[in-house]
FIVOKOL-306516 format. One line per field, with one value per residue (C-alpha): x, y, z; residue number from 1. Coordinates in nm, 2 decimals. Layout:
c1 = c(X	...)
c2 = c(Y	...)
c3 = c(Z	...)
i = c(NUM	...)
// end
This chain:
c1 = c(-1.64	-1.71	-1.50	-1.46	-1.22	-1.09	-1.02	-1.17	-1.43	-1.37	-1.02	-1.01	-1.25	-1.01	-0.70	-0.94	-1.02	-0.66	-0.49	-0.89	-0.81	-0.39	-0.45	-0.75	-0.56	-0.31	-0.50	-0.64	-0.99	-1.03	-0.92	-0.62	-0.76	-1.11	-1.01	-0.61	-0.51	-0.44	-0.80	-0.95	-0.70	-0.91	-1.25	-1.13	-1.06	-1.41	-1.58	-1.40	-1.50	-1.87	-1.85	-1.66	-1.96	-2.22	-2.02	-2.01	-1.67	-1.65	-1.35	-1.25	-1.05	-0.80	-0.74	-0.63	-0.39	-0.20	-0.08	0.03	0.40	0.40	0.83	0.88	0.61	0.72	1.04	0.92	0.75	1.05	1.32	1.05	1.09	1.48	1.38	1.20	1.44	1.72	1.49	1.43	1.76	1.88	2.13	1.99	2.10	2.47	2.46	2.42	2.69	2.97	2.88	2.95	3.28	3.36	3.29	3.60	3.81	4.03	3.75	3.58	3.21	3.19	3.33	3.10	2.77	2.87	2.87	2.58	2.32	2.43	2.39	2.07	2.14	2.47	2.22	1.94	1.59	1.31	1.12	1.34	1.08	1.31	1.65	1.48	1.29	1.56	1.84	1.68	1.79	2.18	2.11	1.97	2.26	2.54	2.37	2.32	2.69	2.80	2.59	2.69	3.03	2.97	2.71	2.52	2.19	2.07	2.32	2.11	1.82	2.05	2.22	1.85	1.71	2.01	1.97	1.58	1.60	1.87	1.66	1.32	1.49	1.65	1.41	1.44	1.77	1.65	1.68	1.45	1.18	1.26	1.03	1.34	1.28	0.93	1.06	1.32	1.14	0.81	1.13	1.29	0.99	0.89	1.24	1.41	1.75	2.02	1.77	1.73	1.71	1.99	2.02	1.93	2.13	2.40	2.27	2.05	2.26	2.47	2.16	2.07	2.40	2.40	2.00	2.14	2.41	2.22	1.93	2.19	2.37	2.06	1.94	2.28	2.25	1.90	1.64	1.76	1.55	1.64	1.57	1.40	1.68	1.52	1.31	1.65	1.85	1.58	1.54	1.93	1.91	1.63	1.86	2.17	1.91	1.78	2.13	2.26	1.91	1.92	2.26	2.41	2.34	2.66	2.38	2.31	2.65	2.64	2.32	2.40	2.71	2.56	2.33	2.51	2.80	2.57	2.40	2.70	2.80	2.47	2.47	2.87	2.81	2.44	2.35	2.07	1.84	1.54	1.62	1.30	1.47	1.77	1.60	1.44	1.71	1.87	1.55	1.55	1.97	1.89	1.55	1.79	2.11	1.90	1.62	1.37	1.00	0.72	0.56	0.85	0.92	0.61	0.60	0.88	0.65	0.50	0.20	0.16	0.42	0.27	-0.07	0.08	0.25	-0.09	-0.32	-0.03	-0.09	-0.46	-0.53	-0.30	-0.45	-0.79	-0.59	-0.43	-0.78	-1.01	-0.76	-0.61	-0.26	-0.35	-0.56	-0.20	0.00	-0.20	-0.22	0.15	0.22	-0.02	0.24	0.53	0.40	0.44	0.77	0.80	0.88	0.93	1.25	1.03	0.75	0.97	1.16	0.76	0.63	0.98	0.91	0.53	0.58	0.77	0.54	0.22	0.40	0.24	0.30	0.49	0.66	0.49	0.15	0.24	0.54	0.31	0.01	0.19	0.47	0.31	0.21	0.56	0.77	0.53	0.56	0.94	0.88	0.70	1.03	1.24	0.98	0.97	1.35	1.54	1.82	1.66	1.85	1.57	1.39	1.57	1.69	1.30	1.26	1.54	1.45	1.10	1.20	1.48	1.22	0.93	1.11	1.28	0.95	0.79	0.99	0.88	0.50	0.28	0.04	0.26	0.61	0.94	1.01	0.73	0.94	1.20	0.99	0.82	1.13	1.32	1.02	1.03	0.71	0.53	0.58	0.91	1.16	0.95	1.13	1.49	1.39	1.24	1.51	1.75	1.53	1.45	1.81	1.93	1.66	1.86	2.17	1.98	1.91	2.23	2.45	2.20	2.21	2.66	2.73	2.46	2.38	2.70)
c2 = c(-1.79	-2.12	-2.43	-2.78	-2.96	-2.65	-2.50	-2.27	-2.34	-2.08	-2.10	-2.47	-2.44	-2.23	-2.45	-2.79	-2.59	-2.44	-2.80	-2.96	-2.75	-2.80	-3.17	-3.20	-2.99	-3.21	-3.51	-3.39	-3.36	-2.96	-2.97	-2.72	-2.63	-2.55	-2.37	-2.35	-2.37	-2.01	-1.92	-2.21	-2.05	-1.69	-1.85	-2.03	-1.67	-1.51	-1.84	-1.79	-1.40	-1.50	-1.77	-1.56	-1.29	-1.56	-1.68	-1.30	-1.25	-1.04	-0.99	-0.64	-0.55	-0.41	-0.72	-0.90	-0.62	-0.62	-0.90	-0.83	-0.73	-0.51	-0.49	-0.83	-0.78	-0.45	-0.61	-0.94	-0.72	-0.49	-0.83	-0.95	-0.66	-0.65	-1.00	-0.92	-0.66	-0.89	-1.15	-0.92	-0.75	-1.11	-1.12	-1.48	-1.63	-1.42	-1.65	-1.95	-1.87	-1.77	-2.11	-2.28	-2.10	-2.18	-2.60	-2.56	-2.45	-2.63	-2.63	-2.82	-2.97	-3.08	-2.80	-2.59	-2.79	-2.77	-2.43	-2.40	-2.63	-2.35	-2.07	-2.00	-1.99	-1.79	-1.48	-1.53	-1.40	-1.36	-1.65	-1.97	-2.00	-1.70	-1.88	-2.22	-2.13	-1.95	-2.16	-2.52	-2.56	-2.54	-2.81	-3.02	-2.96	-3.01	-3.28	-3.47	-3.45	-3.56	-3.87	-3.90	-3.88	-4.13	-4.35	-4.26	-4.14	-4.06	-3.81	-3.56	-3.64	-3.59	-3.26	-3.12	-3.19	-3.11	-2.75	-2.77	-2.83	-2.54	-2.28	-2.40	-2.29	-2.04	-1.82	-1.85	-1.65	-1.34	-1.04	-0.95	-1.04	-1.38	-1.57	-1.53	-1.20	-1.20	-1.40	-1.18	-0.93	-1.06	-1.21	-0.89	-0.69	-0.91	-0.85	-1.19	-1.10	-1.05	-1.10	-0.82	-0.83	-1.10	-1.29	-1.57	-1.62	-1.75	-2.02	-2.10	-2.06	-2.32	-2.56	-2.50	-2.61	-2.90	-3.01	-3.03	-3.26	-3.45	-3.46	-3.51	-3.78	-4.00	-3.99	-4.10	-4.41	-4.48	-4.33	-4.38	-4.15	-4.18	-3.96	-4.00	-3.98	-3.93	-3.63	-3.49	-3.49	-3.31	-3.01	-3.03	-2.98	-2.70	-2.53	-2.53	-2.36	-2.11	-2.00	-1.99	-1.82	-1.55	-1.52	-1.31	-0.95	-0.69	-0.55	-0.91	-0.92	-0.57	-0.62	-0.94	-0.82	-0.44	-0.68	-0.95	-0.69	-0.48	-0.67	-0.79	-0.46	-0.38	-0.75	-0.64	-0.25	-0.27	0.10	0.30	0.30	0.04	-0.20	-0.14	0.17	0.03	-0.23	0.01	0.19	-0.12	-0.15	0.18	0.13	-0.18	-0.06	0.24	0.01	-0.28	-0.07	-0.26	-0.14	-0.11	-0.42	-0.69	-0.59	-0.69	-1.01	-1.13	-1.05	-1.36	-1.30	-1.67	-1.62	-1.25	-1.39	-1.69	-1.46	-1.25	-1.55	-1.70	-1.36	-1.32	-1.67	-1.60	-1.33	-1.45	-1.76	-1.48	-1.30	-1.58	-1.76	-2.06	-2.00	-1.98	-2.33	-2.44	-2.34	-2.55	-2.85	-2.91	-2.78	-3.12	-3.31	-3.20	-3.38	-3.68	-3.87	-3.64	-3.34	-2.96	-3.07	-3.32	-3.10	-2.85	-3.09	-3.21	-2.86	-2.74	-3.02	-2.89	-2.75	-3.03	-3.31	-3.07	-2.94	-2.65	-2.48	-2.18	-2.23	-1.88	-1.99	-2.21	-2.03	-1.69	-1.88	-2.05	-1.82	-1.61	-2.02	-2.06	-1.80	-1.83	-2.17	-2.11	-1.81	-2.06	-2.29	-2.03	-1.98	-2.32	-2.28	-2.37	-2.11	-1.74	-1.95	-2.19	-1.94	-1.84	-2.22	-2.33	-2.01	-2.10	-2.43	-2.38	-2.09	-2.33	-2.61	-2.37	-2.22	-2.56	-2.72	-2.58	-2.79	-3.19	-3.00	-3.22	-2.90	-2.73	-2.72	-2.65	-3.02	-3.07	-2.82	-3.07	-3.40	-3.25	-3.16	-3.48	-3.74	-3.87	-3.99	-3.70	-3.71	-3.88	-3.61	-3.56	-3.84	-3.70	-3.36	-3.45	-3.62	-3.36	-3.09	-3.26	-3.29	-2.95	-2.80	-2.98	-2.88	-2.52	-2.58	-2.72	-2.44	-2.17	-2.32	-2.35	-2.06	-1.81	-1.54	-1.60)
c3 = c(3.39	3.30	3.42	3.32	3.52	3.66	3.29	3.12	2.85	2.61	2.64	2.59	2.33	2.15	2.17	2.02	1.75	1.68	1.71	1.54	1.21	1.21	1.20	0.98	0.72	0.76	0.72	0.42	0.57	0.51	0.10	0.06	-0.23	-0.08	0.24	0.31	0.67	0.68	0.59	0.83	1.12	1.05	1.00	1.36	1.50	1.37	1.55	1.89	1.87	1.83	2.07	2.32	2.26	2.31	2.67	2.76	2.70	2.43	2.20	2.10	1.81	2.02	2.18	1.85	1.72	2.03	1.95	1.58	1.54	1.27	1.25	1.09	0.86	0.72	0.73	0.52	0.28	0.23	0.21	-0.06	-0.28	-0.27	-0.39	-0.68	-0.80	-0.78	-0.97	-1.20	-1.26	-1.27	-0.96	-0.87	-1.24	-1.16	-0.91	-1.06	-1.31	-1.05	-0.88	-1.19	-1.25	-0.91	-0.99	-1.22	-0.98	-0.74	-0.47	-0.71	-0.74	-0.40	-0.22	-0.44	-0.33	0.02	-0.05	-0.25	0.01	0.25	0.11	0.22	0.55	0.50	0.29	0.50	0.30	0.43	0.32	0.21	-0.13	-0.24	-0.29	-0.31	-0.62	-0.75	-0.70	-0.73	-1.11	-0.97	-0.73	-0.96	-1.22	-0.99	-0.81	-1.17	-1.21	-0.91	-0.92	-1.31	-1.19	-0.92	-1.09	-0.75	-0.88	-0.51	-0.43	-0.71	-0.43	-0.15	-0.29	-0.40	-0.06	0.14	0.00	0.04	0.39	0.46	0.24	0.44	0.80	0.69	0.78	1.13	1.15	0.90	0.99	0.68	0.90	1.03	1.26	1.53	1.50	1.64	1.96	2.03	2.03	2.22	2.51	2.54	2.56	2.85	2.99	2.97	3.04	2.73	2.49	2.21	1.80	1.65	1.96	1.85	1.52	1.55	1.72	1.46	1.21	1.35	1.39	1.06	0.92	1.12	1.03	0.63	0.69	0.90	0.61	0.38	0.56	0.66	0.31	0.20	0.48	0.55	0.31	-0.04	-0.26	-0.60	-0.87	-1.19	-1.38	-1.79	-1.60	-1.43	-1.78	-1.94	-1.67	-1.73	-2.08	-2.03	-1.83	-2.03	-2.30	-2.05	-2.02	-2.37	-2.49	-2.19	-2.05	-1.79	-1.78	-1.65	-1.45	-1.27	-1.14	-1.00	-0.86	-0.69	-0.53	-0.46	-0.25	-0.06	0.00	0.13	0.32	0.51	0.57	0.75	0.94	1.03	1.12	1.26	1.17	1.40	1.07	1.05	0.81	0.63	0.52	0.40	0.21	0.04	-0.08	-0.25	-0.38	-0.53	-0.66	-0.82	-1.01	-1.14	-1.21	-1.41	-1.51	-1.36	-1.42	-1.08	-1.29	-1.30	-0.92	-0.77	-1.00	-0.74	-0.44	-0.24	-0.07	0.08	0.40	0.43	0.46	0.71	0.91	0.96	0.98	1.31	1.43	1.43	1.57	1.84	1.90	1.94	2.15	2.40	2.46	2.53	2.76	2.54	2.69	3.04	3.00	2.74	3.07	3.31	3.08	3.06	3.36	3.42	3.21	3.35	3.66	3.52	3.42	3.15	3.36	3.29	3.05	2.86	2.79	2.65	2.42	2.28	2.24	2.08	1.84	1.76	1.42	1.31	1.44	1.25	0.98	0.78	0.43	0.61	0.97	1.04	1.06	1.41	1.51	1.51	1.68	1.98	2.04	2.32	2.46	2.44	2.60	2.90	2.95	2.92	3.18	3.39	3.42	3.52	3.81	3.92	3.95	3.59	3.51	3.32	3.05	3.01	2.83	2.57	2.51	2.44	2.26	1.98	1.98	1.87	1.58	1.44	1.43	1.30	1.06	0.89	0.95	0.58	0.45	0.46	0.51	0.28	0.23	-0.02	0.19	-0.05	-0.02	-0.27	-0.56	-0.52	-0.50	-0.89	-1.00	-0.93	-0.99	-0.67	-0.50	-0.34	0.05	0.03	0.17	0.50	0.66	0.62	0.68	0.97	1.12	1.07	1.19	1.51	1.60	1.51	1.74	2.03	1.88	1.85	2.24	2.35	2.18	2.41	2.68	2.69	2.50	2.58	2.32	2.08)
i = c(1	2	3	4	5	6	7	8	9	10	11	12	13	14	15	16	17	18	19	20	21	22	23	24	25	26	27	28	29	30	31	32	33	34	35	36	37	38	39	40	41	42	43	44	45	46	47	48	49	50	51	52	53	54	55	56	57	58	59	60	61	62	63	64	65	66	67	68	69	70	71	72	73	74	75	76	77	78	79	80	81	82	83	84	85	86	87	88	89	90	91	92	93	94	95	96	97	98	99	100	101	102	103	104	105	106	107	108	109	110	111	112	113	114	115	116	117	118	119	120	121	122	123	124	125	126	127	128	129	130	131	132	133	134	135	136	137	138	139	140	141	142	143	144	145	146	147	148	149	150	151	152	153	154	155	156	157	158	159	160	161	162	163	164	165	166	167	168	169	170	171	172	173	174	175	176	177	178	179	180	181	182	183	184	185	186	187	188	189	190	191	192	193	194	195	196	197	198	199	200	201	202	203	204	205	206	207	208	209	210	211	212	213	214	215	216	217	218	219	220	221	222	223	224	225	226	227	228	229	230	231	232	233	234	235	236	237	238	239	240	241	242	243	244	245	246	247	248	249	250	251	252	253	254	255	256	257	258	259	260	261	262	263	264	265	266	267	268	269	270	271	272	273	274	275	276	277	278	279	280	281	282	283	284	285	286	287	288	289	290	291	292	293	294	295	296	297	298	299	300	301	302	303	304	305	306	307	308	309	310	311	312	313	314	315	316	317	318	319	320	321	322	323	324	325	326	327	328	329	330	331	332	333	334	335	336	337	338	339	340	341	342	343	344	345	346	347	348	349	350	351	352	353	354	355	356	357	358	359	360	361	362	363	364	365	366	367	368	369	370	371	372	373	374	375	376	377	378	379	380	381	382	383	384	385	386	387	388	389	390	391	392	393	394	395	396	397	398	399	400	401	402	403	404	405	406	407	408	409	410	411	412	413	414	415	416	417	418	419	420	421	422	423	424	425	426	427	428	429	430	431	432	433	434	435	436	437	438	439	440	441	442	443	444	445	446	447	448	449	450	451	452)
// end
């Protein structure tokens, strides 16, 4: 095996080019619309198997798919056709509707935004484009009102991207095939003690919440986006046409409740049935309720996260047999020599997805998770509580997951930025801010309440 400074080549090799094409999508030197990063991350794993073949360390198929997960994808393709059949039956425009009735009553518009910005969060799907996308036009309505009725035009920008920021992490939590999912079940495979599926949810949950009023409130205070306010009025006006043109089907409403309330019944009861199963039934009972044809249900399919969460997985892959992680391990085992320590490293490579933001958390959650949980496994040998695991475990999902959002290379925060007319890149800051301290609250919660 070949050395340089005591690490190996190939795997070294491999973590350059991981981190090489991460920031020179980033940068804008790879186009996006040439070669997106989850393309470049596969090209990167067909260029480590030939150079591991050329080093004499050949890569066998085997060695890649033993890495891939196939639970949380089965589980994100299933939670994105109960998305589609709710588009289509037209359970997410119910929803709009009851959060308009509930604006006129004595909870009022700000109790409903509160509600609204977290609802993402509180029906946790398995990709936050889902809600974001279908939900955006209420928080641009009810945000336009409230800064009408305030003659604040920035809170339409702080309601938008308040909401934004919750739907973006709120994939962390899902059970629908959540990036927490993935490190649950990768921990408690390895045996790390109390972890198993849903451990880390709450916690997250709670982080989440906390990283979109901490958006929110440093938008109100410190970044003032405002809105273009002519463009606003006239998505406002669209809407109100929308509504009156297509209405509210009977079938929408019994779709949308069939759903959540089932939903919570199978988050409340846990059942011994895979939850790919059950989403399929509700599938099957709201295609029959709303007559929904095959066609209209896979128009509300999203292959982008699919492919990210295959393209973290393969890369990762590649990573794990060629020896990136065991060279990743030394190097900040290195750095946790320094004045940094073992606590310090873990709060910088917690951070990671935010600091290299991609277009879907699961590309760098999936690629650095095995990295991760053995690093974390390596402080609980050099003495740190078992707890140390699971703490830099949750920290890194929350910040993964919430991460899409300020991503410059087609992250949710640009459906808000187009919609509201603000400059392009301008909700990173916020998000960032709030992201980076809900993964300490993420870590904090862990590491004095355990699995709550």
């Amino acid at each position: 095996m070949i050395e340089v400074f005591g690490l190996n080549l190939l795997g070294l090799i491999g973590l350059i080019l991981f981190f090489g094409v991460l920031i020179a999508s980033l940068r804008g030197w790879i186009p996006q619309d040439i070669l997106p990063v989850q393309s470049a991350l596969m090209l990167t794993a067909f260029i480590l198997i030939i150079l591991a073949f050329i080093l004499g360390k050949p890569i066998g198929l085997k060695d890649i798919q033993m890495n891939i997960y196939l639970h949380p994808i089965t589980a994100l393709i299933a939670g994105f056709l109960v998305a589609g059949a709710l588009e289509a039956a037209g359970a997410f425009k119910a929803a709009i509707n009851i959060l308009e009735k509930l604006s006129k009553t004595t909870l009022g518009l700000p109790g409903t935004v509160v509600i609204l910005v977290n609802i993402p969060t509180i029906f946790a799907m398995p990709c936050g484009r889902i809600l974001a996308a279908a939900l955006i036009p209420a928080a641009i309505l009810f945000g336009y009102i409230l800064a009408r009725e305030h003659k604040q035009p920035a809170l339409a920008s702080i309601v938008v991207f308040g909401f934004i920021v919750n739907a973006a992490a709120s994939c962390g939590p899902s059970p629908l095939g959540g990036i927490g999912m993935v490190g649950e079940g990768m921990a408690g495979g390895l045996g790390v003690a109390g972890v198993q599926l849903g451990s880390f949810v709450n916690a997250q949950q709670i982080a989440i919440m906390m990283i979109t009023a901490v958006t929110m409130l440093s938008m109100s205070l410190v970044f003032k986006i405002t809105p273009d306010e002519l463009l606003i009025a006239s998505e406002e006006k669209a809407e109100e046409k929308r509504e009156k043109k297509e209405g509210v089907s009977r079938e929408g409403y019994i779709s949308f409740f069939f759903f959540f309330i089932g939903i919570a019944i199978v988050f409340i009861t846990q059942p011994p049935i895979p939850i790919q199963t059950i989403l399929i039934f509700f599938v099957v009972v709201i295609m029959l309720v709303a007559k929904i044809s095959v066609k209209d249900l896979i128009g509300g399919v999203i292959l982008h996260p699919i492919m990210a969460m295959i393209s973290g997985f393969i890369i990762a892959g590649a990573l794990v047999a060629i020896g990136s992680f065991d060279v990743m391990i030394q190097i900040l085992n290195v750095l946790a020599q320094t004045p940094l320590g073992y606590i310090g490293v873990a709060v910088l490579i917690a951070n990671i997805p935010t600091i290299l933001p991609m277009p879907c958390g699961r590309i760098i959650a999936m690629a650095l998770m095995p990295g991760i949980l053995l690093f974390g496994l390596r402080m609980t040998e050099i003495g740190l509580p078992e707890i140390a695991t699971p703490i830099l475990l949750t920290a890194f999902i929350v910040n993964a997951a919430a991460s899409c959002g300020p991503s410059p290379l087609g992250g949710i925060g640009g459906i808000g930025e187009g919609n509201l007319g603000t400059a392009i890149g301008s909700s990173g800051r916020p998000q960032q801010v709030g992201i980076m301290i809900g993964t300490g609250i993420a870590a904090v919660i862990i590491s004095f309440f355990g699995f709550i």
